[in-house]
ChimeraX commands (.cxc) that place a marker at each C-alpha (Angstrom):
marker #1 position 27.58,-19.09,-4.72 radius 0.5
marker #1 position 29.23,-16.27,-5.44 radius 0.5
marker #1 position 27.41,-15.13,-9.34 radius 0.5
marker #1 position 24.16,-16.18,-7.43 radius 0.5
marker #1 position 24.99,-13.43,-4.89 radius 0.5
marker #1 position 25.87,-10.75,-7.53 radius 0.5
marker #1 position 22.71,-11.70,-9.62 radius 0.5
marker #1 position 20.82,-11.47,-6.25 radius 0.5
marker #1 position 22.69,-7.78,-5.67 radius 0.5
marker #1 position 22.40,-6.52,-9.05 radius 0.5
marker #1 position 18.24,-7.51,-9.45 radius 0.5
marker #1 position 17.66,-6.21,-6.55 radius 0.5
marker #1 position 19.69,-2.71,-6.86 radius 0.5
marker #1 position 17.39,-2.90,-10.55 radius 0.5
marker #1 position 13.93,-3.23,-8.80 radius 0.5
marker #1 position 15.46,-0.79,-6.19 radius 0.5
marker #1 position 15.85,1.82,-8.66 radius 0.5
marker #1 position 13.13,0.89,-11.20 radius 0.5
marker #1 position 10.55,1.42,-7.90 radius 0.5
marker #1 position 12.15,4.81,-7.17 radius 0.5
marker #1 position 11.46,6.16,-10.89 radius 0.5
marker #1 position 7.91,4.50,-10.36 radius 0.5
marker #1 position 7.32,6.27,-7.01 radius 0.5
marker #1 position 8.91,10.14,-8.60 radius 0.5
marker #1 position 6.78,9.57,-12.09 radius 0.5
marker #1 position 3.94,7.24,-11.54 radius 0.5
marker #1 position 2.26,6.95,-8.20 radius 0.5
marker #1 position 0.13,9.93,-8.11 radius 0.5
marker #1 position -1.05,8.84,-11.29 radius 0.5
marker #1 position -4.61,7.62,-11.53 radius 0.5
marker #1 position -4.26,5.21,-14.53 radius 0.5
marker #1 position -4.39,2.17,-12.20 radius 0.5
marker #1 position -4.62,-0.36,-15.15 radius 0.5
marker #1 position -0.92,1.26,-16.43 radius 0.5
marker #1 position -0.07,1.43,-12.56 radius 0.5
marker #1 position -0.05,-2.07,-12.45 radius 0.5
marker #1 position 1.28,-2.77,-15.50 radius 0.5
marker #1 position 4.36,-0.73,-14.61 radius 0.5
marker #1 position 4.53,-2.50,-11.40 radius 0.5
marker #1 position 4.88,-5.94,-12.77 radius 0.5
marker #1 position 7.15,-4.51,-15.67 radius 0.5
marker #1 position 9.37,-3.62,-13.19 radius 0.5
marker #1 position 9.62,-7.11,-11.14 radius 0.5
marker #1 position 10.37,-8.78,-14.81 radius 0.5
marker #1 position 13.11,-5.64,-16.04 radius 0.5
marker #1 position 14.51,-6.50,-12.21 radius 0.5
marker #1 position 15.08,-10.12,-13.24 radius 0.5
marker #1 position 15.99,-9.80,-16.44 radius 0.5
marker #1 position 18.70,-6.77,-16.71 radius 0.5
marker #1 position 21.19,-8.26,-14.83 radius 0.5
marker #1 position 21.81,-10.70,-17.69 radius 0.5
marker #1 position 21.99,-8.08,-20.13 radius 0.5
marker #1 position 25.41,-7.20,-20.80 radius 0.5
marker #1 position 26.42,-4.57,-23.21 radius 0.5
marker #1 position 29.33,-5.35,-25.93 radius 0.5
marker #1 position 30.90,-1.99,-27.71 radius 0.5
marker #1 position 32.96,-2.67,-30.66 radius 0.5
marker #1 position 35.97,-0.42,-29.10 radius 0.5
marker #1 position 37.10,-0.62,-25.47 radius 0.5
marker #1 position 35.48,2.11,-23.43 radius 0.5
marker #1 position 37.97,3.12,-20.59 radius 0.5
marker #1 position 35.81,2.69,-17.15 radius 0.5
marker #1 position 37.28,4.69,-13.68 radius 0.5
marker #1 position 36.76,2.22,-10.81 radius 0.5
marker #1 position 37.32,3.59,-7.64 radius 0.5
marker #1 position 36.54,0.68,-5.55 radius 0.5
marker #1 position 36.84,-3.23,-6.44 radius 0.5
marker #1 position 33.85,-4.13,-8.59 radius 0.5
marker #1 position 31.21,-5.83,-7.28 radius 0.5
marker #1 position 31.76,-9.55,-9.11 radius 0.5
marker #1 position 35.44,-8.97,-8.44 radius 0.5
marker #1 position 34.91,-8.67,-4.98 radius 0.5
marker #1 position 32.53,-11.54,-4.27 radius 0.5
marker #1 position 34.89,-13.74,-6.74 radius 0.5
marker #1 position 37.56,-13.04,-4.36 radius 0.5
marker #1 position 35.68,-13.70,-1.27 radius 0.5
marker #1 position 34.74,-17.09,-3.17 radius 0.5
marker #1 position 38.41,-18.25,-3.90 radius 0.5
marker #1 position 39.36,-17.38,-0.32 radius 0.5
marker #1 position 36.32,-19.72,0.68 radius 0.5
marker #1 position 38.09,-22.08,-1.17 radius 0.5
marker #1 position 41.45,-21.79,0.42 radius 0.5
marker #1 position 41.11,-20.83,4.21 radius 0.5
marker #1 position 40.07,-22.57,6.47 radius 0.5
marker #1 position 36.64,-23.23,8.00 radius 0.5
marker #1 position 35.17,-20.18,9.45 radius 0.5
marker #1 position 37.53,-17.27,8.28 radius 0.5
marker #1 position 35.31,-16.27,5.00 radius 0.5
marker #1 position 31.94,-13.98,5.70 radius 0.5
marker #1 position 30.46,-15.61,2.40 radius 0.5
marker #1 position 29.45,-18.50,4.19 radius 0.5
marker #1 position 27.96,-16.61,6.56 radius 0.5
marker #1 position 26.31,-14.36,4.53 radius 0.5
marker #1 position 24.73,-16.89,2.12 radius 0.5
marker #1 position 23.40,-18.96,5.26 radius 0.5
marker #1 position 21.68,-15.86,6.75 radius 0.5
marker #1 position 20.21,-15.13,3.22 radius 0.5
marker #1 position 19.17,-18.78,3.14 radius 0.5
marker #1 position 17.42,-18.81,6.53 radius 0.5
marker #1 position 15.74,-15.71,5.76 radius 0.5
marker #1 position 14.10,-16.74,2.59 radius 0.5
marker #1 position 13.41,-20.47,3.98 radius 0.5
marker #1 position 10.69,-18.63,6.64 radius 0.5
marker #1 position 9.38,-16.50,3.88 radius 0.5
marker #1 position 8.72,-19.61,1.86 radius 0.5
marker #1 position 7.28,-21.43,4.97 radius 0.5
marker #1 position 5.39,-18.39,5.61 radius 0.5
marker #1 position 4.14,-18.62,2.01 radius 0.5
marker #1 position 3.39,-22.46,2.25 radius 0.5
marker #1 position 1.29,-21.62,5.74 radius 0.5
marker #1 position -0.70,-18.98,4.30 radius 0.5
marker #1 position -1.91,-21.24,0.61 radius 0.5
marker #1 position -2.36,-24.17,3.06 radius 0.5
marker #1 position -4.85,-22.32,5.21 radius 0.5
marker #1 position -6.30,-20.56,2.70 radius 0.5
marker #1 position -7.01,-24.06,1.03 radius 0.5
marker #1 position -8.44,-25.48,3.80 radius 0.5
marker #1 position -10.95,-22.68,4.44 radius 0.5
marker #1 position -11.81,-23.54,0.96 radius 0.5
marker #1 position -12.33,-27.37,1.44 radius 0.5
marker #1 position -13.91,-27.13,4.72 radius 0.5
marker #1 position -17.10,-24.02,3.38 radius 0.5
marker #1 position -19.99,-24.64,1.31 radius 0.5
marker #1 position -19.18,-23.91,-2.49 radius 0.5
marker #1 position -21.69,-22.67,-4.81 radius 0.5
marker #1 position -20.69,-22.17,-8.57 radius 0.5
marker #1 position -21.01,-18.59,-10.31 radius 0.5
marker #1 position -20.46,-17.38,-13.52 radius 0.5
marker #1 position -16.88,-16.45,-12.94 radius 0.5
marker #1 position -15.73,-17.89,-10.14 radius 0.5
marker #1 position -16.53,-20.03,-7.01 radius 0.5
marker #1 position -18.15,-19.03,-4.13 radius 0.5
marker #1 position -17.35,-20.37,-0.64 radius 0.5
marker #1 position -19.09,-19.80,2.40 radius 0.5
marker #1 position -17.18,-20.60,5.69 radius 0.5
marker #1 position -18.40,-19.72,9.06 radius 0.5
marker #1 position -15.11,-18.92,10.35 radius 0.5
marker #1 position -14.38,-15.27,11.51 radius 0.5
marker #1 position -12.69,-14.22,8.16 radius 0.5
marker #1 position -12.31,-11.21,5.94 radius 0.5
marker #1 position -13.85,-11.59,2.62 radius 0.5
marker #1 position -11.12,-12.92,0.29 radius 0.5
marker #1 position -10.49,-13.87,-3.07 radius 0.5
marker #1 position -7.86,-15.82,-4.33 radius 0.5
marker #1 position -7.19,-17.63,-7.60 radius 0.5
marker #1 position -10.96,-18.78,-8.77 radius 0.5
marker #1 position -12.56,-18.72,-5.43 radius 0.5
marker #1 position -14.50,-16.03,-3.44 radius 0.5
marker #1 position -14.51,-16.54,0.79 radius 0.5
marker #1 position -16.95,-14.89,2.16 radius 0.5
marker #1 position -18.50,-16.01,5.93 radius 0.5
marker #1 position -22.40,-16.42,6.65 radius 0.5
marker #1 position -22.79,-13.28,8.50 radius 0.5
marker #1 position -20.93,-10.90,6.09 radius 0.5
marker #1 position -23.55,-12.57,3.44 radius 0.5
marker #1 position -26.35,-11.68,5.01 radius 0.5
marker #1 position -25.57,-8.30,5.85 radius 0.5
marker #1 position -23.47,-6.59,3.00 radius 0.5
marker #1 position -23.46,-10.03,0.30 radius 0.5
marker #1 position -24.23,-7.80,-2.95 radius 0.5
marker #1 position -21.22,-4.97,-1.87 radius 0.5
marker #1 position -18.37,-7.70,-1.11 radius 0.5
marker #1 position -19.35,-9.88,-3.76 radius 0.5
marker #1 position -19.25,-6.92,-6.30 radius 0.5
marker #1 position -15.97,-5.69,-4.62 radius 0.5
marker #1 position -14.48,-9.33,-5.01 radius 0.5
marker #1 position -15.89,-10.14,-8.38 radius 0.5
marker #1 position -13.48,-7.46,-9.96 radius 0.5
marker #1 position -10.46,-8.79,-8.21 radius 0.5
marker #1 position -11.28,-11.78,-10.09 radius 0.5
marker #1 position -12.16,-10.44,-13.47 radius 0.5
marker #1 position -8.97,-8.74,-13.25 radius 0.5
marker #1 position -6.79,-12.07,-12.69 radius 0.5
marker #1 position -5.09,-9.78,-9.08 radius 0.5
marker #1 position -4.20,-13.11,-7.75 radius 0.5
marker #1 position -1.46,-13.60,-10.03 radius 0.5
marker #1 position -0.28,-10.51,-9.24 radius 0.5
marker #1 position 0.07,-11.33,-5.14 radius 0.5
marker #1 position 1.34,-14.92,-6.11 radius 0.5
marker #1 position 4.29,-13.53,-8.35 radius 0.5
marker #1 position 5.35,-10.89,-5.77 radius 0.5
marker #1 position 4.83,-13.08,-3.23 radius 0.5
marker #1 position 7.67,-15.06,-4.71 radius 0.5
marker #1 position 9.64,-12.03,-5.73 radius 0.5
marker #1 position 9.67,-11.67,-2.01 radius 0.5
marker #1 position 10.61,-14.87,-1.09 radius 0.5
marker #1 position 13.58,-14.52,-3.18 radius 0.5
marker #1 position 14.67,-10.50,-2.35 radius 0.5
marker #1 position 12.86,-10.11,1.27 radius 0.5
marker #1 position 15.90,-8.51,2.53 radius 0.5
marker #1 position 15.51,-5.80,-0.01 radius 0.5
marker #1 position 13.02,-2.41,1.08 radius 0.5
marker #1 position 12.09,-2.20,-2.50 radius 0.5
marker #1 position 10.08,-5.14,-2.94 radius 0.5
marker #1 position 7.82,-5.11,0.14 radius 0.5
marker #1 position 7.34,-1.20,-0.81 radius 0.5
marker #1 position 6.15,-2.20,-4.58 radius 0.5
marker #1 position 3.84,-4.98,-3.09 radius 0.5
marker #1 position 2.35,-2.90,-1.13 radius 0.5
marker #1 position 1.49,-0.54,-3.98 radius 0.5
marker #1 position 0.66,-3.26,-5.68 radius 0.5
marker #1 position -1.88,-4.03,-3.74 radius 0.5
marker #1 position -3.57,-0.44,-3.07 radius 0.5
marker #1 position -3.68,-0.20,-6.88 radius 0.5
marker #1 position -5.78,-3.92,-6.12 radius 0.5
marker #1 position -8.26,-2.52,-3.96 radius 0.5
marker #1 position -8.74,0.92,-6.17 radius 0.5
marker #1 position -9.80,-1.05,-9.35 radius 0.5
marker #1 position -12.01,-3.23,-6.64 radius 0.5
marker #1 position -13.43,-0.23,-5.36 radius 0.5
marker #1 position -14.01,1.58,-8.65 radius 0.5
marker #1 position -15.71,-1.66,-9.89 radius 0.5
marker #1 position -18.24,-1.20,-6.93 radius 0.5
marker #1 position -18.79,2.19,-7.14 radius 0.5
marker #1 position -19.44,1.85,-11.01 radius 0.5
marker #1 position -22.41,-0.95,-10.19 radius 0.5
marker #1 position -24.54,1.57,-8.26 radius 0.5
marker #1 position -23.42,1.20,-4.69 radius 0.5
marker #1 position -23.56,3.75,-2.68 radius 0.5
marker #1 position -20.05,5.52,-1.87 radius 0.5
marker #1 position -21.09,6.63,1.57 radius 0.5
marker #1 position -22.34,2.89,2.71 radius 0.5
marker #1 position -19.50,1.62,0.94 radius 0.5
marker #1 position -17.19,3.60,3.25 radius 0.5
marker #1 position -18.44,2.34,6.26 radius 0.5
marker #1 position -18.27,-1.50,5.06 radius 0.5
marker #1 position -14.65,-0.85,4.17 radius 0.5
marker #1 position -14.06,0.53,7.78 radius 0.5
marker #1 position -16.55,-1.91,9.70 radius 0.5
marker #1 position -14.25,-4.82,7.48 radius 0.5
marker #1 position -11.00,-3.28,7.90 radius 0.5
marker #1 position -10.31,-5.21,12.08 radius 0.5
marker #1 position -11.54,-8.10,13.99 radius 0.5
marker #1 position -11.23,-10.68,10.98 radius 0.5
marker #1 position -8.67,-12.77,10.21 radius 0.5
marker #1 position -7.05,-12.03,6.63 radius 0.5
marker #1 position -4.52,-13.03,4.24 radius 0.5
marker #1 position -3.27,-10.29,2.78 radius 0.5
marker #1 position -0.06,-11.36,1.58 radius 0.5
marker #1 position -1.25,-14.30,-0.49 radius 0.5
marker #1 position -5.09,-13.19,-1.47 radius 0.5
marker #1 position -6.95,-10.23,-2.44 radius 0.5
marker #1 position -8.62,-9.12,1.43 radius 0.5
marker #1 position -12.22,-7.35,1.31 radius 0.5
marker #1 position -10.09,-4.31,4.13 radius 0.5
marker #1 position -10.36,-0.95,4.10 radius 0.5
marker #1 position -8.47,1.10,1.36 radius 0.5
marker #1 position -7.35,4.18,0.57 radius 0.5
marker #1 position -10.68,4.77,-1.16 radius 0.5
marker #1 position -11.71,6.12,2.27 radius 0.5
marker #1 position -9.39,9.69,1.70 radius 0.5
marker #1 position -11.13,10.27,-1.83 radius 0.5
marker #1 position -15.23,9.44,-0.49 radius 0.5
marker #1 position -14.47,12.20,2.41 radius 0.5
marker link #1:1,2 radius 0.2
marker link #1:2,3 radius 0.2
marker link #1:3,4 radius 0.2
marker link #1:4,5 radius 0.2
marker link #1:5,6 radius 0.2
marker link #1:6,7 radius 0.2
marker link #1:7,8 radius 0.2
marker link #1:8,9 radius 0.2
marker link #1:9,10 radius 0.2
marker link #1:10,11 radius 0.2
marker link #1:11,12 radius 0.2
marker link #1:12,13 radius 0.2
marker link #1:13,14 radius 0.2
marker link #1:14,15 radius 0.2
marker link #1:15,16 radius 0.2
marker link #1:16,17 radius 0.2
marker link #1:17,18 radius 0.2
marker link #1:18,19 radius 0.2
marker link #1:19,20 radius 0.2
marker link #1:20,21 radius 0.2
marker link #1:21,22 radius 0.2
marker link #1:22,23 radius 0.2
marker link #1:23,24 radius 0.2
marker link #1:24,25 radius 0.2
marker link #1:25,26 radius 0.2
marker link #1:26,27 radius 0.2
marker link #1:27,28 radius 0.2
marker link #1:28,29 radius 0.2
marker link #1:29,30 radius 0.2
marker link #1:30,31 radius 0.2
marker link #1:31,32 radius 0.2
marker link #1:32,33 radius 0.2
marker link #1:33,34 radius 0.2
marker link #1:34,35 radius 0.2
marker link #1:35,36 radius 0.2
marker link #1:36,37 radius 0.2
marker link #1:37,38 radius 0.2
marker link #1:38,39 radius 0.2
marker link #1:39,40 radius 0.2
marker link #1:40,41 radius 0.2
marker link #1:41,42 radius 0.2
marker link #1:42,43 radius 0.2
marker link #1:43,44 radius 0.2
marker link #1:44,45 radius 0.2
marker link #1:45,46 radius 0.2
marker link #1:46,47 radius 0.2
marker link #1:47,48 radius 0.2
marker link #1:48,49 radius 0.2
marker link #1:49,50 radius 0.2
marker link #1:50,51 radius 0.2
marker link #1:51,52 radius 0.2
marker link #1:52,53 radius 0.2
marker link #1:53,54 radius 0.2
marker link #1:54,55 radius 0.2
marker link #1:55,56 radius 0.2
marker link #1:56,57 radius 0.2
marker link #1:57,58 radius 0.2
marker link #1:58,59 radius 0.2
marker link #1:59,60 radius 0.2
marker link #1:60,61 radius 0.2
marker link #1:61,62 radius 0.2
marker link #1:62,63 radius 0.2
marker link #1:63,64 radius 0.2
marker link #1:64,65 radius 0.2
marker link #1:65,66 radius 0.2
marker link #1:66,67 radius 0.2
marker link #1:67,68 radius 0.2
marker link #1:68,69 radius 0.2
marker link #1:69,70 radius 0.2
marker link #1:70,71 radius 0.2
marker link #1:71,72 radius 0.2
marker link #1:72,73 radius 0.2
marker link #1:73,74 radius 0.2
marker link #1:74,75 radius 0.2
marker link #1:75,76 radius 0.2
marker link #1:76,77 radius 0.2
marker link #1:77,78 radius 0.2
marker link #1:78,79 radius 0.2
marker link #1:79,80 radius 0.2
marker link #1:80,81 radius 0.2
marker link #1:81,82 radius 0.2
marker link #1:82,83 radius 0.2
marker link #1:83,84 radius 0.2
marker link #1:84,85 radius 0.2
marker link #1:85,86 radius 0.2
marker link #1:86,87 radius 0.2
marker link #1:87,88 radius 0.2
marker link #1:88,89 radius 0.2
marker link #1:89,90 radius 0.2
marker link #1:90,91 radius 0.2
marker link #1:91,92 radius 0.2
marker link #1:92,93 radius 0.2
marker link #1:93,94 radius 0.2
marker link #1:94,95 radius 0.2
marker link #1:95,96 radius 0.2
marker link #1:96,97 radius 0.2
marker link #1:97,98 radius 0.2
marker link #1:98,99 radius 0.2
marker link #1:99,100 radius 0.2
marker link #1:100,101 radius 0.2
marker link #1:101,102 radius 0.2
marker link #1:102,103 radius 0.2
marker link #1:103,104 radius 0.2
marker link #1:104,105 radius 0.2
marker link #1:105,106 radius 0.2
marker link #1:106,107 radius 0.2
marker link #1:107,108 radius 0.2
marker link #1:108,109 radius 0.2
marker link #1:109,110 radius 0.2
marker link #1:110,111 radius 0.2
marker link #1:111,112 radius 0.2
marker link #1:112,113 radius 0.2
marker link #1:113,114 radius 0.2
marker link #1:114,115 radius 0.2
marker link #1:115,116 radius 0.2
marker link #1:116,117 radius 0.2
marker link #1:117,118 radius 0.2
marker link #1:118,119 radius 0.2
marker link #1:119,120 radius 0.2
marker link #1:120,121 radius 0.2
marker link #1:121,122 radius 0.2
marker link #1:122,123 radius 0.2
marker link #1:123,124 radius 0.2
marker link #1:124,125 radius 0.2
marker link #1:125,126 radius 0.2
marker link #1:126,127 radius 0.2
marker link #1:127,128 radius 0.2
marker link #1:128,129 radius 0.2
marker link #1:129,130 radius 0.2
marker link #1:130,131 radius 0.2
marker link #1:131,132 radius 0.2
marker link #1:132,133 radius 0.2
marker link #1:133,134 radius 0.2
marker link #1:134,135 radius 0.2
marker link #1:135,136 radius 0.2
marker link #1:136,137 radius 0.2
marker link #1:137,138 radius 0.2
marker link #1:138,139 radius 0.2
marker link #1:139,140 radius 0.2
marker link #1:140,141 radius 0.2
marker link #1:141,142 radius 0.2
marker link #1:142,143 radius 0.2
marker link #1:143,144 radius 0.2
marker link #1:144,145 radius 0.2
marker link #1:145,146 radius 0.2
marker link #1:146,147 radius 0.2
marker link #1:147,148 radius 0.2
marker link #1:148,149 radius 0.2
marker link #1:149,150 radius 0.2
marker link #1:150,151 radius 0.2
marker link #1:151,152 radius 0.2
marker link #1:152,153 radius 0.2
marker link #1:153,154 radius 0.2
marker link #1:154,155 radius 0.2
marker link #1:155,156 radius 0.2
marker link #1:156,157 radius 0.2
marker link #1:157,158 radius 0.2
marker link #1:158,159 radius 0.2
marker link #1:159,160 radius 0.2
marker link #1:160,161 radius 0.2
marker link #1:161,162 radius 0.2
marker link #1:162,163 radius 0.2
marker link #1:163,164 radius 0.2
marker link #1:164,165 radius 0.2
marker link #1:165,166 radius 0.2
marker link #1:166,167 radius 0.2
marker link #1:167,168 radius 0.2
marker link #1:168,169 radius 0.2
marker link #1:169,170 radius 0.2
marker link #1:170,171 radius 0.2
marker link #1:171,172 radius 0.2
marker link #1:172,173 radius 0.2
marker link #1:173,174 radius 0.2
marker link #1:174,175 radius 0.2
marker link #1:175,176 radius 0.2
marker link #1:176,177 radius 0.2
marker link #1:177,178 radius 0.2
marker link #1:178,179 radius 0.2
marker link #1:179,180 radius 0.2
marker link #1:180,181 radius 0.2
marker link #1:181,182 radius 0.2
marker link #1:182,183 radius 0.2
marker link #1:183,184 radius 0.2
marker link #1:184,185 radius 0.2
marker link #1:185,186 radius 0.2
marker link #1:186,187 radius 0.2
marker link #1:187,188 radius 0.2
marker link #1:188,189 radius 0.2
marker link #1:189,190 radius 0.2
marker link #1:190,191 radius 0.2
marker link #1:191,192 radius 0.2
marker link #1:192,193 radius 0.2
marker link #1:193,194 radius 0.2
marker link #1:194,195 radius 0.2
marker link #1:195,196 radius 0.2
marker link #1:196,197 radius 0.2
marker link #1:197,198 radius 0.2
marker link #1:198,199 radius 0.2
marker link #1:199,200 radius 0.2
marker link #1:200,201 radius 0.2
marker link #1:201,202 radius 0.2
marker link #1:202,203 radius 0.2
marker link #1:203,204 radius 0.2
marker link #1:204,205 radius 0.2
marker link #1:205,206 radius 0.2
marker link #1:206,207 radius 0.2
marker link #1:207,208 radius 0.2
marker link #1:208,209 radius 0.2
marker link #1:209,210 radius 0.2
marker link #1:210,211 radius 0.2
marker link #1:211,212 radius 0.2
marker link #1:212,213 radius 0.2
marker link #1:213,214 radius 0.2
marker link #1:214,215 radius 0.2
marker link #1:215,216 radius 0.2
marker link #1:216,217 radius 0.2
marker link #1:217,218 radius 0.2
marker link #1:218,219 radius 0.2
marker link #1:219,220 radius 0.2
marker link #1:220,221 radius 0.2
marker link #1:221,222 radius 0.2
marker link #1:222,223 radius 0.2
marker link #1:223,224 radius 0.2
marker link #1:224,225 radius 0.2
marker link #1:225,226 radius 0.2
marker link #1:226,227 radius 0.2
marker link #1:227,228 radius 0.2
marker link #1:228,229 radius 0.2
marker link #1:229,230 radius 0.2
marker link #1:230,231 radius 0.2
marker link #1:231,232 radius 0.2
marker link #1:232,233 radius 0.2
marker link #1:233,234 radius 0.2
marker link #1:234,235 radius 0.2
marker link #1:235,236 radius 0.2
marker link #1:236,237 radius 0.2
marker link #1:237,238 radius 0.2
marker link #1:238,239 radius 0.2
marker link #1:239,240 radius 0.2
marker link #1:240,241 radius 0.2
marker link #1:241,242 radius 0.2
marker link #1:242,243 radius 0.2
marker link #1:243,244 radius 0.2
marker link #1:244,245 radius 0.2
marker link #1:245,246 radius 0.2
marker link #1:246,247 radius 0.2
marker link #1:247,248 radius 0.2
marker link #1:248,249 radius 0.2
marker link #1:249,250 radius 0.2
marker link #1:250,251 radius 0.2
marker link #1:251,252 radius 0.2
marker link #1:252,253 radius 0.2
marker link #1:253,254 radius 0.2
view
């Protein structure tokens, strides 16, 4: 319990930092392919780095003002061991880490179980890249893995505009990206950093979407408006899919 709490500390003081270089050097950057590369880079450095350890052939003297980190939680391990029930916060600690990432998963399950059944329950018609399904439940236009959602009404009025939009979140594979965060979170949702660099993520999503739509002919102006018309009264799911919502395209048509 207690190496699985300083791997836990030490990936996520890794993404921590790796998302604060990202957000001083990158962000205002417009390269939203390398964005997103850089993103994900950082979620896999996060989990791997921790493991690395470095091995000098001479012994490097290190100051240590305060109890290292594995010391620490080693001792709070071994007095786990010893005392008696209920006088160690490791326990305690692990439990409420537990807990927290048991509703995240849940939370996780809820959303790919509704998502699927939206699926199962609309009319599918096969395109060239993916498959459409048309629901006539109140929901955003989605896409998520192979499948576009898209409801009767938002069809008929704006079908060629979402479909484009949600086409390129396909093309682009985005899902994968919301399903491995998405799990990132599950495992590090008491860390800031992660829900910060998800959220990123996912603006750098719906730029490449955008930019896709604009690129086809569509009028920026019209687009707009659909992204604002789109962006309440729908039920979405944007922490497992890709959401037709407004995005920060808005700023940059004005």
């Amino acid at each position: 319990m207690g190496d699985y709490f300083v791997y836990i500390l030490k990936s996520s003081a890794c993404l921590a930092f790796f998302y604060l270089f990202y957000r001083l050097l990158l962000s205002r950057e417009t390269f939203h392919r390398f964005n997103r590369i850089a993103l994900m880079g950082l979620i896999v450095f996060s989990v791997a780095v921790p493991f690395i350890r470095v091995i000098t052939e001479e012994p490097v003297v290190i100051q240590r003002p305060m109890l290292d980190l594995e010391n620490l939680l080693q001792m709070a391990q071994m007095q786990t061991e010893v005392a008696p029930s209920g006088q160690s916060w490791l326990p305690l600690l692990f439990m409420v880490y537990l807990l927290g990432g048991i509703f995240f998963f849940i939370r996780f399950l809820y959303s790919t179980i509704c998502i699927c059944r939206i699926i199962r329950k609309g009319e599918r018609q096969q395109l060239q890249e993916a498959t459409l399904v048309v629901t006539q439940e109140p929901v955003s236009p989605f896409s998520w893995m192979g499948y576009i959602v898209i409801s009767e009404k938002d069809r008929e009025e704006s079908g060629r505009e979402i479909l484009t939009h949600e086409m390129a979140h396909i093309r682009a594979r985005h899902s994968i990206d919301m399903l491995v965060c998405s799990l990132c979170v599950i495992i590090q949702w008491f860390n800031p950093a992660v829900w910060l660099l998800k959220q990123e993520l996912q603006n750098i999503h719906e730029f490449e979407a955008d930019e896709s739509v604009i690129d086809h002919g569509v009028d920026a102006k019209k687009y707009q408006l659909l992204l604002i018309k789109k962006a309440v009264g729908s039920q979405r799911f944007t922490s497992m899919a890709n959401s037709f919502n407004h995005s920060k395209l808005k700023s940059e048509l004005l």
